[in-house]
Backbone of each chain as nested JSON, in Angstrom:
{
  "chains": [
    {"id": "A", "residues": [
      {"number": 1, "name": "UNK", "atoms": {"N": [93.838, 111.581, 115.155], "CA": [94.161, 111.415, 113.75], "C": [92.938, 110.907, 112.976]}},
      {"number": 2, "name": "UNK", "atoms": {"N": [92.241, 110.051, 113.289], "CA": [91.208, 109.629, 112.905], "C": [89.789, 110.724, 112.415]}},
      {"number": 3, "name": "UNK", "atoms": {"N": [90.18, 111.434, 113.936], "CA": [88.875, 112.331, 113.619], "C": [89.299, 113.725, 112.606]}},
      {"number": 4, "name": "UNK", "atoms": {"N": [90.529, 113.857, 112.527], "CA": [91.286, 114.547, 111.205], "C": [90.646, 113.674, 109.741]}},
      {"number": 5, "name": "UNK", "atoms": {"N": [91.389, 112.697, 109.663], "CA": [90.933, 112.167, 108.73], "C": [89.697, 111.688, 107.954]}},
      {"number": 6, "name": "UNK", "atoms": {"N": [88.703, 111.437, 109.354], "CA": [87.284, 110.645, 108.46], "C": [86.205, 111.103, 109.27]}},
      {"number": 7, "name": "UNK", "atoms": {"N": [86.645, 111.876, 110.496], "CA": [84.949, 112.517, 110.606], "C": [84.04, 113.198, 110.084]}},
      {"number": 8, "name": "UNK", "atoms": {"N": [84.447, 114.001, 108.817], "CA": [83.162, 114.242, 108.168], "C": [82.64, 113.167, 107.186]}},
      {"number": 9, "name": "UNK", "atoms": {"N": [83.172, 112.011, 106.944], "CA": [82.383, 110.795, 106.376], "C": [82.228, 110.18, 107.369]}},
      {"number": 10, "name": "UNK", "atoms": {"N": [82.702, 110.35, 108.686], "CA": [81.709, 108.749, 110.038], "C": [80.338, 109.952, 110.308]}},
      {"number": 11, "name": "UNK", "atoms": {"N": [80.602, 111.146, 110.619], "CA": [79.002, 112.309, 110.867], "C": [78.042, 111.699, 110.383]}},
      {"number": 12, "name": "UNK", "atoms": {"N": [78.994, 111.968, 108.769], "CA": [77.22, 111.439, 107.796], "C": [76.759, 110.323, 108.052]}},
      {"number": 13, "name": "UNK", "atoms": {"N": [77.743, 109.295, 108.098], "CA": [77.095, 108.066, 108.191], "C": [76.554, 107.338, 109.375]}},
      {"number": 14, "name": "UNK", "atoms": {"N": [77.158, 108.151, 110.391], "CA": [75.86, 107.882, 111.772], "C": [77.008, 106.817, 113.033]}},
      {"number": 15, "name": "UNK", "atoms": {"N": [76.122, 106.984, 113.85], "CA": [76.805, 105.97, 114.837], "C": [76.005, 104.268, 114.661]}},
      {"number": 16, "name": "UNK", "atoms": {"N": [74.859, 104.248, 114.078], "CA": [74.857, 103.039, 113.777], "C": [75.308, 101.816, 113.131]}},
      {"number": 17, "name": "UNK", "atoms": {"N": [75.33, 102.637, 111.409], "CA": [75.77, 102.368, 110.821], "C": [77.605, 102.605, 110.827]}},
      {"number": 18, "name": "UNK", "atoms": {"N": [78.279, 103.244, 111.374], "CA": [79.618, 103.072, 111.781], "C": [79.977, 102.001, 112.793]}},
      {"number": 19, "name": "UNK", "atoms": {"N": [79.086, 101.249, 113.813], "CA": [78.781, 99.951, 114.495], "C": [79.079, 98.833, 113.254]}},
      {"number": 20, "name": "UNK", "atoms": {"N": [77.743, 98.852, 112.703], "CA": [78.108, 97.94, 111.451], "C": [79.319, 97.635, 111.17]}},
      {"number": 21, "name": "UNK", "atoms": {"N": [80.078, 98.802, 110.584], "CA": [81.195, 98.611, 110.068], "C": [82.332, 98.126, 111.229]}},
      {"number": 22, "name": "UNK", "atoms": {"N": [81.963, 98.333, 112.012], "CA": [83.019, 97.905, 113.369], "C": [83.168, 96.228, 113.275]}},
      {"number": 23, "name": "UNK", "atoms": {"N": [81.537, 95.817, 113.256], "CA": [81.738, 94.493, 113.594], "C": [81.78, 93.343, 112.343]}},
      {"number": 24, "name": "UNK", "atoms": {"N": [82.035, 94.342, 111.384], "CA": [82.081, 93.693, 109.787], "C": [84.15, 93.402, 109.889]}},
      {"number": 25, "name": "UNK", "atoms": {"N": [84.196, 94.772, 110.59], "CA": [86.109, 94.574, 110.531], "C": [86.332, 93.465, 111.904]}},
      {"number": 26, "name": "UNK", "atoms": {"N": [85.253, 93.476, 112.967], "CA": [86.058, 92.374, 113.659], "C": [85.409, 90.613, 113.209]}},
      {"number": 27, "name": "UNK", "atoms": {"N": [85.107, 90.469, 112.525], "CA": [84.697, 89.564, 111.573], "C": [85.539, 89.268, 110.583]}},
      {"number": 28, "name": "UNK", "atoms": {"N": [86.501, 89.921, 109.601], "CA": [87.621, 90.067, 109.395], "C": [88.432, 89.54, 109.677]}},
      {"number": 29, "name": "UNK", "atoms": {"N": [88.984, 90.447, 110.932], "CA": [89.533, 90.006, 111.596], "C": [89.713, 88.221, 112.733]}},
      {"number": 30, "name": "UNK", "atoms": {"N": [88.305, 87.975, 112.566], "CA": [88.643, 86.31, 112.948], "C": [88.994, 85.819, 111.598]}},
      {"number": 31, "name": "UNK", "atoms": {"N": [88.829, 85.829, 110.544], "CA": [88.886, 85.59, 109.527], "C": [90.251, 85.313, 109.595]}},
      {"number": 32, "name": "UNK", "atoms": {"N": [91.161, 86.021, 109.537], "CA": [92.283, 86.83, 108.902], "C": [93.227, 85.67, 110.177]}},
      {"number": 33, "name": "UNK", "atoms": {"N": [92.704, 85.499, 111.74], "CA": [93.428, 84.974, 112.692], "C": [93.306, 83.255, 112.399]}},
      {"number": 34, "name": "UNK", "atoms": {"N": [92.672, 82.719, 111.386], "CA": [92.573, 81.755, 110.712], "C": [93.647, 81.219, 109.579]}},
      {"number": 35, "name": "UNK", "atoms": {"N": [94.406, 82.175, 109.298], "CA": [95.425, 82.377, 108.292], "C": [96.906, 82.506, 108.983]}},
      {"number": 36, "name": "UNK", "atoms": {"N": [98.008, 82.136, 108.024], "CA": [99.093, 82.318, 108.451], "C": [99.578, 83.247, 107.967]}},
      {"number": 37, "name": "UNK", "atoms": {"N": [98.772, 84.399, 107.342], "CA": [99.044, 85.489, 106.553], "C": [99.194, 86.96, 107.647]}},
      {"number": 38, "name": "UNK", "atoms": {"N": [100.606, 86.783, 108.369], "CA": [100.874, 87.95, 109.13], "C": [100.425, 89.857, 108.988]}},
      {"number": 39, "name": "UNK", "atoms": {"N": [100.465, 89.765, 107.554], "CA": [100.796, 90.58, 107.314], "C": [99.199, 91.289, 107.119]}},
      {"number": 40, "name": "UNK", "atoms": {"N": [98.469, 90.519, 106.437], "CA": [96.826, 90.697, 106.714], "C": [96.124, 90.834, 107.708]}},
      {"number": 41, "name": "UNK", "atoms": {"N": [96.762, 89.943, 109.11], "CA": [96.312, 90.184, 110.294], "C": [96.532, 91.54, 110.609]}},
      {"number": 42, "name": "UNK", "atoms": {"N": [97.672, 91.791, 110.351], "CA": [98.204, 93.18, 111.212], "C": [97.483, 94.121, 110.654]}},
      {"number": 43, "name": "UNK", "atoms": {"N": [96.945, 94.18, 109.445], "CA": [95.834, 94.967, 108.637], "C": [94.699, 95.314, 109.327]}},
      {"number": 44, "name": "UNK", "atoms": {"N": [93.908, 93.969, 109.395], "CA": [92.95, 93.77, 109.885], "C": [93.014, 94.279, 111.27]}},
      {"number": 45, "name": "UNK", "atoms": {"N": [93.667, 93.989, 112.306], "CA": [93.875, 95.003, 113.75], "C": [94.05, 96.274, 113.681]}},
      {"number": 46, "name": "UNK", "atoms": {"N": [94.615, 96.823, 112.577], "CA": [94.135, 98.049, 111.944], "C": [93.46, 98.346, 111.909]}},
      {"number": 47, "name": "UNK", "atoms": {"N": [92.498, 97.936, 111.332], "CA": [91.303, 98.563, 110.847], "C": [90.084, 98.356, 112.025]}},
      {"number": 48, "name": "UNK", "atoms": {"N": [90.459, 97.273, 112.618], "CA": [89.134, 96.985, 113.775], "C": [89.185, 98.178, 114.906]}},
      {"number": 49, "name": "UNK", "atoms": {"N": [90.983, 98.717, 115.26], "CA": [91.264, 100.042, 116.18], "C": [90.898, 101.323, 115.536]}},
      {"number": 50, "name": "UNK", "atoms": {"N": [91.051, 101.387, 114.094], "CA": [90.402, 102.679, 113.303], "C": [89.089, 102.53, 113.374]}},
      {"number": 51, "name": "UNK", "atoms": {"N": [88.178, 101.68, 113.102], "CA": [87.182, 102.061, 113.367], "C": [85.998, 101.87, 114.385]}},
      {"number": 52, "name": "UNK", "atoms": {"N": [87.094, 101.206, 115.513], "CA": [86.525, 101.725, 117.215], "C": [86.825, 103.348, 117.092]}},
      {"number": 53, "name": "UNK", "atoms": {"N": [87.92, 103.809, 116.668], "CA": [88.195, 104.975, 116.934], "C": [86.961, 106.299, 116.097]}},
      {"number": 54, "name": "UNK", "atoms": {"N": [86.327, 105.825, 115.263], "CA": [85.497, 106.548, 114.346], "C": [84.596, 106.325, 114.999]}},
      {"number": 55, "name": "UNK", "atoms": {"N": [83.919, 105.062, 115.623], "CA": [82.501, 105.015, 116.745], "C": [83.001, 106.285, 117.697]}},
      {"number": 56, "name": "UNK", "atoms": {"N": [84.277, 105.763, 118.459], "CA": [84.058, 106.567, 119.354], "C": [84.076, 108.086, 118.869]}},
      {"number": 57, "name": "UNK", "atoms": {"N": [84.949, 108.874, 118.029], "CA": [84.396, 109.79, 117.796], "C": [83.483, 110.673, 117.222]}},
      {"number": 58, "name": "UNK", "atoms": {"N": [82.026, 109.797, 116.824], "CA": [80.411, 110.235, 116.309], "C": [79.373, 109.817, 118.013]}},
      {"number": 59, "name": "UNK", "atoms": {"N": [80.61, 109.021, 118.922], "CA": [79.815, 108.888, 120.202], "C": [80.156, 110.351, 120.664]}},
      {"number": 60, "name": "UNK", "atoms": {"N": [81.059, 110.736, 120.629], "CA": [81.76, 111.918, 121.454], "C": [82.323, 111.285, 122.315]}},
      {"number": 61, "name": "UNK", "atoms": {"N": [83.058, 110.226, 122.245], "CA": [83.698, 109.383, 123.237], "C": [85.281, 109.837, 123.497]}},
      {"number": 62, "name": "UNK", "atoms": {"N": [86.005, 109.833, 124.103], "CA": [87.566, 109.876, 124.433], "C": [88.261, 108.234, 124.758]}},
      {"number": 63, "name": "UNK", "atoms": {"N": [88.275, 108.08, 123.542], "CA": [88.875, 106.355, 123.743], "C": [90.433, 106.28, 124.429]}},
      {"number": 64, "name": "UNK", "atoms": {"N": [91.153, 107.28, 124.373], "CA": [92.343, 107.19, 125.522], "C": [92.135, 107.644, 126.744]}},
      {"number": 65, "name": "UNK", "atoms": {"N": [91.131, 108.259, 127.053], "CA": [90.828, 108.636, 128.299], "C": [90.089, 107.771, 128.888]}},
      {"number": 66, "name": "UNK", "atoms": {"N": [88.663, 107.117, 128.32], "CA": [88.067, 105.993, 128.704], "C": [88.68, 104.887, 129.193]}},
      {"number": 67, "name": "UNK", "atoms": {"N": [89.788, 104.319, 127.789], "CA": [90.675, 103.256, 128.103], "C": [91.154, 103.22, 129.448]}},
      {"number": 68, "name": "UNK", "atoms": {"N": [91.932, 104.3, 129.861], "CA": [93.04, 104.591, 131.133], "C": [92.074, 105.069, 132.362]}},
      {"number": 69, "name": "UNK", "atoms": {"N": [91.158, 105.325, 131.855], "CA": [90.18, 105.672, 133.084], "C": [89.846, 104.038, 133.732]}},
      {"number": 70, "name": "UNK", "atoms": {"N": [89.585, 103.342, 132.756], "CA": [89.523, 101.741, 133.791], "C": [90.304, 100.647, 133.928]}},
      {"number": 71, "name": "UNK", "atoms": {"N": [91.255, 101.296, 133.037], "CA": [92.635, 99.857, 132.977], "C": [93.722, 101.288, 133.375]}},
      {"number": 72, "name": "UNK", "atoms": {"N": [94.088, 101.322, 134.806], "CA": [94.913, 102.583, 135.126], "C": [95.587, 101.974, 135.363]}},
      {"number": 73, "name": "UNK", "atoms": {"N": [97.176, 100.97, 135.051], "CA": [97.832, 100.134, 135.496], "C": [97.836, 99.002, 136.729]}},
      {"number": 74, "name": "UNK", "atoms": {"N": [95.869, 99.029, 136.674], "CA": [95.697, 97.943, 137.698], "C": [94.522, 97.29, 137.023]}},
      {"number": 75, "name": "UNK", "atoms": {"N": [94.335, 95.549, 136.966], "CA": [93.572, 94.844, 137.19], "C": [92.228, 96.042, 137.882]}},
      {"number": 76, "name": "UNK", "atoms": {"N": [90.922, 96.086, 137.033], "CA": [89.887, 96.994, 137.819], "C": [89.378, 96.045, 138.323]}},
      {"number": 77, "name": "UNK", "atoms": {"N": [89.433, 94.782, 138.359], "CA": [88.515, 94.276, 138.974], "C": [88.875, 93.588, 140.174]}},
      {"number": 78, "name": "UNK", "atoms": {"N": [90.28, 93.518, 140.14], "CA": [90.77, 92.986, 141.786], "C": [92.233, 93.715, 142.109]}},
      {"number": 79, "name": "UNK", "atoms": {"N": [92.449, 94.776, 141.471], "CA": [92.998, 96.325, 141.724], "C": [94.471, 95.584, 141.663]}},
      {"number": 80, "name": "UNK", "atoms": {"N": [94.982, 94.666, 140.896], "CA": [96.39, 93.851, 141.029], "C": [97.403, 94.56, 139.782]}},
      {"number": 81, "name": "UNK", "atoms": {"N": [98.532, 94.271, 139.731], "CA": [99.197, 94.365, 138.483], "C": [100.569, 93.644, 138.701]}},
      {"number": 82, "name": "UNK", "atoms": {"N": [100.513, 92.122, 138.223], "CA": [99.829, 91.44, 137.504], "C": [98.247, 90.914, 137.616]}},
      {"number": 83, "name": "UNK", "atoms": {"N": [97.133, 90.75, 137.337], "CA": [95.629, 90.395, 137.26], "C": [96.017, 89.423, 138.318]}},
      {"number": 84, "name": "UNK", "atoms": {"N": [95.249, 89.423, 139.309], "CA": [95.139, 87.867, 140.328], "C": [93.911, 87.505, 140.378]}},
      {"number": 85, "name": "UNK", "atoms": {"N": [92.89, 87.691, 139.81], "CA": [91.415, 87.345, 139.725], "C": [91.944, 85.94, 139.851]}},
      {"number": 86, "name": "UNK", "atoms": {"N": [91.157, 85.594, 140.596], "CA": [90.892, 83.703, 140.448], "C": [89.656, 83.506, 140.151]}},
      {"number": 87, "name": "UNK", "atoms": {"N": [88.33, 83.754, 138.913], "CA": [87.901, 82.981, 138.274], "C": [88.357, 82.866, 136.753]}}
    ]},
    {"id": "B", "residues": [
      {"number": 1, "name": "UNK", "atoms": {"N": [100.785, 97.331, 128.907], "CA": [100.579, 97.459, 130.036], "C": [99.259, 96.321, 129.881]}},
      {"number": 2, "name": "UNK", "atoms": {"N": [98.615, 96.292, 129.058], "CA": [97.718, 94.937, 128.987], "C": [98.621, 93.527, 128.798]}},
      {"number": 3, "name": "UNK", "atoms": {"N": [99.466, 93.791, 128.569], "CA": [100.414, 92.175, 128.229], "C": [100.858, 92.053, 130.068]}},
      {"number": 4, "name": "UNK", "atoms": {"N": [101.266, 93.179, 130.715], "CA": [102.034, 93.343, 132.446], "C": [100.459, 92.363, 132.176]}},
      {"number": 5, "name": "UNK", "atoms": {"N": [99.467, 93.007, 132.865], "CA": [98.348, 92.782, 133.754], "C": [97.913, 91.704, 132.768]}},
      {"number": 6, "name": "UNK", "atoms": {"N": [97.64, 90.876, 131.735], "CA": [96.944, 89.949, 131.933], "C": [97.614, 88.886, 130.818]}},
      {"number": 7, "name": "UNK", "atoms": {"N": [98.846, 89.112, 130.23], "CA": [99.169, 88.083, 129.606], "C": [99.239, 86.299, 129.898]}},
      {"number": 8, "name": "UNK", "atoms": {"N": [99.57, 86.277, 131.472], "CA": [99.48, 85.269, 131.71], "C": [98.018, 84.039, 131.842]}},
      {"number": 9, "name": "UNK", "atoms": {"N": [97.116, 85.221, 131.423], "CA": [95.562, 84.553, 131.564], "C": [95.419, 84.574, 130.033]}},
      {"number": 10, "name": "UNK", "atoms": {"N": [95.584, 85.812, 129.117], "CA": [95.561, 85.478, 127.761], "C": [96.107, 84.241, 127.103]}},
      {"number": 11, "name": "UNK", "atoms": {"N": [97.412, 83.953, 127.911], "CA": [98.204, 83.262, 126.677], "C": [97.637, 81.714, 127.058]}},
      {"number": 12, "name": "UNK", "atoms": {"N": [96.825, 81.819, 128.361], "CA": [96.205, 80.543, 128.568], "C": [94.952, 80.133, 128.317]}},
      {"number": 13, "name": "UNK", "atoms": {"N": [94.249, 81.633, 128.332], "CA": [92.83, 81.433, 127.311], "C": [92.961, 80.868, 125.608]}},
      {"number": 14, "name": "UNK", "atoms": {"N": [94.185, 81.273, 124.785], "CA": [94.369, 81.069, 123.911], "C": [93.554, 82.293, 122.701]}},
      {"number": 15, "name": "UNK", "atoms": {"N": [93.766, 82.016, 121.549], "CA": [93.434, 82.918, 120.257], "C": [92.154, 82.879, 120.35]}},
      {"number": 16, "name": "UNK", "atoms": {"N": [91.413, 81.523, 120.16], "CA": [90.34, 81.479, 119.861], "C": [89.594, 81.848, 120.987]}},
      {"number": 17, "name": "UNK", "atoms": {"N": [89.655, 81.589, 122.1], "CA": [89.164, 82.044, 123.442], "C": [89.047, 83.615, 123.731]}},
      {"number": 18, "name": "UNK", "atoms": {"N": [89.706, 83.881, 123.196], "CA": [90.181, 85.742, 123.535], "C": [89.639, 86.794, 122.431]}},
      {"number": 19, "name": "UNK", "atoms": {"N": [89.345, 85.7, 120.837], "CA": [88.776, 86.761, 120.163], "C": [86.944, 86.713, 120.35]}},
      {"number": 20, "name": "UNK", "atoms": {"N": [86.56, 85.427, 120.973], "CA": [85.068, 85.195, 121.277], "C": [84.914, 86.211, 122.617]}},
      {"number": 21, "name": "UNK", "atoms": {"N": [85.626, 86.314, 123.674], "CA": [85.918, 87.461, 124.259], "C": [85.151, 89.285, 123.901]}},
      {"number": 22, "name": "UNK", "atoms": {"N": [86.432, 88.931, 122.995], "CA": [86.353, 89.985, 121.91], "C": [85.324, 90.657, 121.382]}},
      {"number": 23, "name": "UNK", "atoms": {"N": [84.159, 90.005, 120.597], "CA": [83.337, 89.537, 120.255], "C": [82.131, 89.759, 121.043]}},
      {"number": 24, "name": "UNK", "atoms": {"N": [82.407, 89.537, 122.29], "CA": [80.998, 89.459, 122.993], "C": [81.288, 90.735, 123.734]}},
      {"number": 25, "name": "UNK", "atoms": {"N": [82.438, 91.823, 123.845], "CA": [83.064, 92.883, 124.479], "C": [82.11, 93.927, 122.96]}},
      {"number": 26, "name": "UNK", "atoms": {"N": [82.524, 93.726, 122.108], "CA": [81.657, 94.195, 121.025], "C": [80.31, 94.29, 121.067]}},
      {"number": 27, "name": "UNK", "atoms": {"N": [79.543, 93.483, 120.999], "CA": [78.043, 93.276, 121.188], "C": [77.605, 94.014, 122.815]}},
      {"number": 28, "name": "UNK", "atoms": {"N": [78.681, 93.587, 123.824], "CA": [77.944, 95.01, 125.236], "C": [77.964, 95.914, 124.622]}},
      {"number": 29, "name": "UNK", "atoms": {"N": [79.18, 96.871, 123.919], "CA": [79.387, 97.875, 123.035], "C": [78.028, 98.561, 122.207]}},
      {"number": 30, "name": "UNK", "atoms": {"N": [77.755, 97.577, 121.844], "CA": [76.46, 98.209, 120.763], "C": [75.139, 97.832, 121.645]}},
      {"number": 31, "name": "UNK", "atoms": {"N": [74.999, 97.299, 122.757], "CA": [74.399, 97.366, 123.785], "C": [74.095, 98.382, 124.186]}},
      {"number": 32, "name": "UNK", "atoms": {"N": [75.52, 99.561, 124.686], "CA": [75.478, 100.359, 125.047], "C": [75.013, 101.484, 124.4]}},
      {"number": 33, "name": "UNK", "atoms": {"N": [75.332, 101.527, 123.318], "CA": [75.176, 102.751, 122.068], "C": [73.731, 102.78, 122.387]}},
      {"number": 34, "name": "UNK", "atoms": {"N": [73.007, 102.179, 122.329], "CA": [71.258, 102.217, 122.477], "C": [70.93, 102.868, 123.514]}},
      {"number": 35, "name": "UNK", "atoms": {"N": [71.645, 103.06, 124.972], "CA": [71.09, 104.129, 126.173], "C": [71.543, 105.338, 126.016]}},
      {"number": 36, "name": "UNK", "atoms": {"N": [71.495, 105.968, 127.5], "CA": [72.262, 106.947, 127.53], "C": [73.332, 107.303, 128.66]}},
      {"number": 37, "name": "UNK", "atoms": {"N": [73.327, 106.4, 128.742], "CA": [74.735, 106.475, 129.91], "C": [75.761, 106.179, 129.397]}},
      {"number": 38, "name": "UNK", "atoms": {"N": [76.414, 107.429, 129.268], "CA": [77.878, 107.586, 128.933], "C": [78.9, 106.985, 129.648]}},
      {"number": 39, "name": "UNK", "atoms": {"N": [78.434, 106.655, 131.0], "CA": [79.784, 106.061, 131.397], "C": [79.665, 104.524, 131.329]}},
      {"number": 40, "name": "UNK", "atoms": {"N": [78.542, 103.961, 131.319], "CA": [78.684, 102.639, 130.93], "C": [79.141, 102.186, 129.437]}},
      {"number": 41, "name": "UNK", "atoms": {"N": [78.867, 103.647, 128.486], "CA": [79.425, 103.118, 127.279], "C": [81.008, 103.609, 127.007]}},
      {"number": 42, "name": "UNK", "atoms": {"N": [81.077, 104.049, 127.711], "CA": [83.136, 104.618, 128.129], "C": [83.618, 103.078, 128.349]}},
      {"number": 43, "name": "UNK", "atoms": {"N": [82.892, 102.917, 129.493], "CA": [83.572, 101.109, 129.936], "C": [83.409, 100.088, 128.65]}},
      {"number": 44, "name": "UNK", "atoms": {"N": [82.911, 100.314, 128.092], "CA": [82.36, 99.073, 126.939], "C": [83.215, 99.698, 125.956]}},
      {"number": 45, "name": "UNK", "atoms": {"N": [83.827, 100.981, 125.284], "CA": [84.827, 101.06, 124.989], "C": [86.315, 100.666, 125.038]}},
      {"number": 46, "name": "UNK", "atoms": {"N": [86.122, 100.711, 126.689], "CA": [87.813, 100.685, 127.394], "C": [87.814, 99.034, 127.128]}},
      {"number": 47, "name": "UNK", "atoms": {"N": [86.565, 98.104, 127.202], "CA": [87.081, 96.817, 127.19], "C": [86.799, 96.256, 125.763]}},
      {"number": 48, "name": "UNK", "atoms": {"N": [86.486, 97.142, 125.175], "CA": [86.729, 96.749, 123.757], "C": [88.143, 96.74, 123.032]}},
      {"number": 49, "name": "UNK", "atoms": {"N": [88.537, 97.97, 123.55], "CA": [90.084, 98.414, 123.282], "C": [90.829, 97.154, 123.98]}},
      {"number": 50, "name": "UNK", "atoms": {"N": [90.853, 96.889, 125.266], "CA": [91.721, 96.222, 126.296], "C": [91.694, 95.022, 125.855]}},
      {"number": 51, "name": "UNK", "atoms": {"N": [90.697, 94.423, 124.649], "CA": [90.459, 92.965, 124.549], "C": [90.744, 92.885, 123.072]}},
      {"number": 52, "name": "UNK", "atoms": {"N": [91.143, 93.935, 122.55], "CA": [91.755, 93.893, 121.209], "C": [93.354, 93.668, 121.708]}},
      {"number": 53, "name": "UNK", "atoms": {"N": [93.557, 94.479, 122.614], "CA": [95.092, 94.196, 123.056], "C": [95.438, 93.112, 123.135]}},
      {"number": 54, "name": "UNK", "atoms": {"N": [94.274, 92.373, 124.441], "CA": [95.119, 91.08, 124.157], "C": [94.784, 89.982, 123.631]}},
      {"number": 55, "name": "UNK", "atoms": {"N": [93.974, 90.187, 122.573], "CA": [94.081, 89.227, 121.275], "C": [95.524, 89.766, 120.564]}},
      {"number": 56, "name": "UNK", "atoms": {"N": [96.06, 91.102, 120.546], "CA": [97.073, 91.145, 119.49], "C": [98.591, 90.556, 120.671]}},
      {"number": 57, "name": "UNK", "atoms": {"N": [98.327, 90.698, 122.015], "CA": [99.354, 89.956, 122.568], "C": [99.432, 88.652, 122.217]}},
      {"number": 58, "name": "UNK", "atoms": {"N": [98.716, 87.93, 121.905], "CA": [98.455, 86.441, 122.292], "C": [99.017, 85.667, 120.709]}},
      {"number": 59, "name": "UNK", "atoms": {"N": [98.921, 86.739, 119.24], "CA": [99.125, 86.7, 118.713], "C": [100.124, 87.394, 117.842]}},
      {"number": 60, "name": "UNK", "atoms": {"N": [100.988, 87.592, 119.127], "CA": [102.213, 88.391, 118.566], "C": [102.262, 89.887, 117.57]}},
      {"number": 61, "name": "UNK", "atoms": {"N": [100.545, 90.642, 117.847], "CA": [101.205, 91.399, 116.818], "C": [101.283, 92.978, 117.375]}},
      {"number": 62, "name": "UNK", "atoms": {"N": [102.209, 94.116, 117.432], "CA": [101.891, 95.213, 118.077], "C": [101.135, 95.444, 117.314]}},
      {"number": 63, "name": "UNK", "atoms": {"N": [100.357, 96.295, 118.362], "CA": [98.762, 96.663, 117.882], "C": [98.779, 98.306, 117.202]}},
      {"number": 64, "name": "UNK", "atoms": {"N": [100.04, 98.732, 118.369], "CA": [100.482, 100.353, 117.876], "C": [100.944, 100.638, 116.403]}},
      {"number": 65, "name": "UNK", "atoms": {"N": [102.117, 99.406, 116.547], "CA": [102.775, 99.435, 115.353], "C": [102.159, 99.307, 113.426]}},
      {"number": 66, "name": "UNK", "atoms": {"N": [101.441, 97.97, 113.722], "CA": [100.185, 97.792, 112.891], "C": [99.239, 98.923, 112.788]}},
      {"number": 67, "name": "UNK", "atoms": {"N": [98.989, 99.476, 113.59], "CA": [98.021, 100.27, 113.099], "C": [98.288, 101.686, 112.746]}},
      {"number": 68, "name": "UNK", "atoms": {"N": [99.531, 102.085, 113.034], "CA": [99.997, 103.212, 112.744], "C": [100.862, 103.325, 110.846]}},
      {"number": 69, "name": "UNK", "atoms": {"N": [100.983, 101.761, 110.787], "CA": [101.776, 101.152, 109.87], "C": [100.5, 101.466, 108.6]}},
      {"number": 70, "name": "UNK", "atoms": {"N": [99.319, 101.258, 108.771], "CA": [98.154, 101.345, 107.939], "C": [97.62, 102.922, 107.636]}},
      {"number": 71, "name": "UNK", "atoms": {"N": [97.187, 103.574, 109.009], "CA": [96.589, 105.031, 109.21], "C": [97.867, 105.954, 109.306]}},
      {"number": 72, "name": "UNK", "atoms": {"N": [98.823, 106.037, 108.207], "CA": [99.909, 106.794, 109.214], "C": [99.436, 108.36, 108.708]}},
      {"number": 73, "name": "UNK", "atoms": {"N": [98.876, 108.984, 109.105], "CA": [98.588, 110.234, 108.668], "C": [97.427, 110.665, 107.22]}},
      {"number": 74, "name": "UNK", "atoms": {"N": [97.273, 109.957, 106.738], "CA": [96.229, 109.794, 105.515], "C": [95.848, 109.062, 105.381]}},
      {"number": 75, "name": "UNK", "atoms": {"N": [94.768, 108.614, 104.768], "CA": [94.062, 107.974, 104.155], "C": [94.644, 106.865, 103.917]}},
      {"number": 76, "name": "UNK", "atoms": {"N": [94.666, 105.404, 103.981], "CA": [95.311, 104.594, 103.213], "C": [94.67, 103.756, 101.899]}},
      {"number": 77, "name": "UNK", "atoms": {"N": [93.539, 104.659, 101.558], "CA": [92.676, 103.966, 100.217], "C": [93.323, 105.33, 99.094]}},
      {"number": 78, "name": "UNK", "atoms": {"N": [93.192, 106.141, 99.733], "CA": [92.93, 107.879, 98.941], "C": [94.552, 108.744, 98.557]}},
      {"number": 79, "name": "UNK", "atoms": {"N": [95.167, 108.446, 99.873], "CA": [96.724, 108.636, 99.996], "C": [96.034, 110.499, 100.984]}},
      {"number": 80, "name": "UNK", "atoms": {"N": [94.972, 110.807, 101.026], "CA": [95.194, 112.216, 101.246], "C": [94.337, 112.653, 103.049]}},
      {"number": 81, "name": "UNK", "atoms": {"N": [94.449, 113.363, 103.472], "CA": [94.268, 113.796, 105.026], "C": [93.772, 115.366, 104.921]}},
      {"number": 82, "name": "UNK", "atoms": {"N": [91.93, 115.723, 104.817], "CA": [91.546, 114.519, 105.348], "C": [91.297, 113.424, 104.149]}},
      {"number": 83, "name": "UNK", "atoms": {"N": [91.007, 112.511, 103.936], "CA": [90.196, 111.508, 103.168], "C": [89.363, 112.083, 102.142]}},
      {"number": 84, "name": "UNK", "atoms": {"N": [89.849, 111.843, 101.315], "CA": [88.522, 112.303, 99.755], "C": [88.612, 111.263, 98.991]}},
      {"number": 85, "name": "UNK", "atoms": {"N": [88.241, 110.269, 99.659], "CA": [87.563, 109.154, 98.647], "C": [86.101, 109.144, 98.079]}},
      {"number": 86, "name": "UNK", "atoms": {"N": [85.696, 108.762, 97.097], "CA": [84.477, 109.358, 96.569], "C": [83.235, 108.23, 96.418]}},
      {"number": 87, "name": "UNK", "atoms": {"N": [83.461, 106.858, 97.12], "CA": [83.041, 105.813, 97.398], "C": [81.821, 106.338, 98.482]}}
    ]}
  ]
}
């Protein structure tokens, strides 16, 4: 949906500068987790997943495939589900 | 499936713990963007995504719901799909 909607404005504007904007919304977003204003938060997590989703697609990335490729209903790092890492 | 596998470490890291997390899951991210290995920047995706999750577990908010609630098919500055905002 994303890449329907705004990939010919994330193209132009590059994968760098679409970074920027990533970490301007998760900045925001601490912002916003400072507040008792629910309804802004939920905004703001919005917008920080829309525009991971616009990096990833000017990376050529597959962010549901990536995702599930390393969180496959197990802990990747000590293969559990629930996580049993002990550090 | 991020709340199964690691809620019980989130909800004990706490908000503030999980969005510095967050945060520093971001910065590998744009770490990565600078090489060229795609699969290390797949992973720096997947735990970018996975650590947005559970900041929105920890803080009660669906992450699906919220964000589908914002992007639901258009634009939410423009109203139109794709996007013709002129900003």
């Amino acid at each position: 949906m994303m890449r329907r909607l705004y990939f010919h404005r994330d193209s132009k504007r590059g994968v760098a500068g679409t970074f920027n904007w990533l970490v301007d919304e998760v900045k925001e977003l601490g912002e916003a987790l400072k507040t008792e204003d629910k309804e802004a938060l939920e905004n703001e997590f919005a917008d920080v997943i829309a525009w991971l989703a616009s990096l990833a697609n000017v990376t050529n990335v597959d962010l549901e495939k990536a995702s599930l490729n390393k969180y496959d209903n197990k802990c990747p790092k000590c293969g559990h589900s629930p996580c049993q890492c002990t550090f």
